[in-house]
C-alpha positions in Angstrom: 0.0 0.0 0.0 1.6 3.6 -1.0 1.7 5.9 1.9 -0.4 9.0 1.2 1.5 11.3 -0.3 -0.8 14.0 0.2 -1.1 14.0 4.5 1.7 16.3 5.2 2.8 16.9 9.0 4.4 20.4 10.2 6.5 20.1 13.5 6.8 23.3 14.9 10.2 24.7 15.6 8.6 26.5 18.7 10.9 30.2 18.0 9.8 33.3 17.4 11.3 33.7 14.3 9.0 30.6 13.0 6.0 33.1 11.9 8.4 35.7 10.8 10.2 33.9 8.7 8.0 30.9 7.7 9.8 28.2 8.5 8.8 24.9 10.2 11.3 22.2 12.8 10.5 19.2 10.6 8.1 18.0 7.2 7.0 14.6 6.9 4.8 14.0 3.7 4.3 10.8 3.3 7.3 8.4 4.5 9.8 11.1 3.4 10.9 13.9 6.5 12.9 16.9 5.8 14.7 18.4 8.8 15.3 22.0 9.3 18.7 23.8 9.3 19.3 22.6 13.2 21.8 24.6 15.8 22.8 24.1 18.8 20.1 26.0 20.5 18.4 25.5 23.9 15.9 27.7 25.1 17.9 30.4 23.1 21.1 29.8 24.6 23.8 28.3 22.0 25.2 25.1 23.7 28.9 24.6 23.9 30.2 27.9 22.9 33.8 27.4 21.1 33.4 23.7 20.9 32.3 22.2 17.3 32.3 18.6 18.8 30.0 19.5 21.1 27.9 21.6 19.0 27.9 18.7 16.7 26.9 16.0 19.5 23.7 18.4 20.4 22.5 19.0 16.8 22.2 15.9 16.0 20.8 14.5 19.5 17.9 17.2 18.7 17.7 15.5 15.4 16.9 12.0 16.5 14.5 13.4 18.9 12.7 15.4 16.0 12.8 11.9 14.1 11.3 9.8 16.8 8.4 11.9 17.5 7.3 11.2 13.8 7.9 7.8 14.4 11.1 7.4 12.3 14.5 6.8 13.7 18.4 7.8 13.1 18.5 4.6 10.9 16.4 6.4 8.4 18.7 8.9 7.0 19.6 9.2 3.9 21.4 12.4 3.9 22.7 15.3 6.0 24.2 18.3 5.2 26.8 20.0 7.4 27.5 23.7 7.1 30.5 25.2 9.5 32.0 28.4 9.9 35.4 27.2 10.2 36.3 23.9 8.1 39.7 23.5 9.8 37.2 21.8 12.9 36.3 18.9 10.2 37.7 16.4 12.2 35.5 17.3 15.5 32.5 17.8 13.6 33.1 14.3 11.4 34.3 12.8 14.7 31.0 13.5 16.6 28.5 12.4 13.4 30.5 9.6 13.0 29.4 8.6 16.1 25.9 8.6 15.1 26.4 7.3 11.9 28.7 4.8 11.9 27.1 2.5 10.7 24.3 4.0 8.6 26.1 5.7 6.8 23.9 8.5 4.9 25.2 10.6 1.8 26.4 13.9 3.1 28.2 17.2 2.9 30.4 19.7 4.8 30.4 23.3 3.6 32.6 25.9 5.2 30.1 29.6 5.3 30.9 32.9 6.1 28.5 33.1 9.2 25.4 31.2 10.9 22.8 33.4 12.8 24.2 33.5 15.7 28.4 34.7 16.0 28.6 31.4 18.6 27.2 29.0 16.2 29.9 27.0 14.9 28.0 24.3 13.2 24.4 23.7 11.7 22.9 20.6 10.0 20.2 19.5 7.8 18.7 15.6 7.8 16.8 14.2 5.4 15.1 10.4 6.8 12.7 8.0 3.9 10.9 5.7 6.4 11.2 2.3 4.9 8.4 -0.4 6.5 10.4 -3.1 6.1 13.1 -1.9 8.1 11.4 -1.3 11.4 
């Protein structure tokens, strides 16, 4: 049976800038879920200030959460895409998602930018998951 394509589900990223700039946390249409542009932001405080690894380790930590409450899981990525503000921390940034994705291994990217929002964001990422019956 096809999933329907048509249902699609907005999780809320729960910021002010949500409304302002139009934007939602997560979309899942279907059995495909797109994740936001995720920081390492808590109750609008960055989390480890200075220290990629650690930035890294909480981004994607929100990510799974995001995932599980559509009913998916970290074994459903396909993709991720990194973007830093200083590519010389590759190794602490590739160190920490390796540790999530080991062994699932999803098709990614890591893209030095000028700036993210925020002067003390050092990392942000992007996940996309494709929820596959047969592997749950």
């Amino acid at each position: 049976m096809m999933p329907d394509m048509k249902k699609r589900i907005n999780i809320p990223a729960g910021t002010i800038w949500e409304d302002v700039v139009g934007y939602s946390r997560a979309v899942k249409v279907g059995n495909v879920i797109e994740i936001s542009g995720t920081a390492a932001v808590d109750n609008g405080k960055v989390i480890g200030k200075g220290n990629a690894y650690e930035q890294t380790k909480f981004i994607i930590e929100k990510i799974k959460m995001t995932l599980e409450s559509l009913g998916s899981g970290m074994k459903d990525v396909v993709r991720t895409r990194i973007y830093v503000t200083d590519i010389s921390k590759w190794e602490e940034i590739g160190k920490a998602h390796g540790e999530f994705f080991k062994n699932i291994k999803p098709a990614t990217a890591m893209v030095e930018v000028k700036s993210l929002i925020d002067p003390d964001m050092i990392v942000e990422i992007e996940a996309t998951a494709i929820i596959i019956e047969e592997w749950k």
